[in-house]
N, C-alpha and C positions, 0 to 999 in steps of 0.2 A: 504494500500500500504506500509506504515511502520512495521517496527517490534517491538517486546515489547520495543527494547532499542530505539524508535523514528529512528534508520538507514534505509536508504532507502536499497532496494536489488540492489546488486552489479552490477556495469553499468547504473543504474538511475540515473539520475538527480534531486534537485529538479524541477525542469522546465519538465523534461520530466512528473513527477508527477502532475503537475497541468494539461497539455496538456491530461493525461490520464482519471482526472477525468472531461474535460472539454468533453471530446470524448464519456463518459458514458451515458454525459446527453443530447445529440444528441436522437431527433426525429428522426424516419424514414424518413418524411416528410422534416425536415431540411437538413437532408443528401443529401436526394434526390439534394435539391436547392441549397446546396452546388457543387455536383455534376457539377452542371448543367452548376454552374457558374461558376467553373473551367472551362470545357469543352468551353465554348464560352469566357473565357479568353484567352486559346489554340489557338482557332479558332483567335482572334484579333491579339494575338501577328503574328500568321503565315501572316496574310493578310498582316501588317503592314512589314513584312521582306521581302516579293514579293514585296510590294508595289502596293499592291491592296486595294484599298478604298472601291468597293462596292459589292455587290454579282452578280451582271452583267455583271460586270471584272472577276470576279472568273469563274462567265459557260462561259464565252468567249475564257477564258484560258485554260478550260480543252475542249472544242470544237476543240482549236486550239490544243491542245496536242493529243486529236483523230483523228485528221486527220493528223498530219504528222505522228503518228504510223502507222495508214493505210500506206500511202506511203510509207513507210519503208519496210513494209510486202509487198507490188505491188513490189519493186524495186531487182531486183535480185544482 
C-alpha cells in the first residue's frame, strides 16, 4: 500500500490503510456474518425508532398498514 519512499497514495490515511489491510483478510464466511449483523442491527435500530419491541408488533403493524391501504383504494 506504500511506496518506495514509505508515503501513503494521495487521499489515504494511515487508518484508512490498516482498515484496508484488515478488509483483505476477511473470510467469505466472516463477511457473510458481518453482513448479517449489520442487517439485524438495521432491523433493531428501526424497531427501537417505531417503538416496536417484538416481531408480533411489527406483522401487526404492517396488517394494520394493509388494511387501511385497502380502504384507501375502496374509498373514492
Amino acid at each position: 500500500m506504500t511506496s518506495d519512499k514509505g508515503k501513503l497514495p494521495a487521499g489515504l490515511r494511515a487508518d484508512d490503510e490498516d482498515d484496508l489491510l484488515d478488509e483483505e483478510e476477511f473470510e467469505p464466511e466472516e463477511y457473510d456474518t458481518l453482513l448479517r449483523l449489520e442487517r439485524l442491527e438495521s432491523v433493531e435500530e428501526e424497531m427501537m425508532e417505531l417503538g416496536i419491541t417484538t416481531l408480533e408488533e411489527v406483522r401487526q403493524r404492517i396488517a394494520d398498514l394493509h388494511r387501511e391501504l385497502d380502504e384507501r383504494e375502496r374509498t373514492p
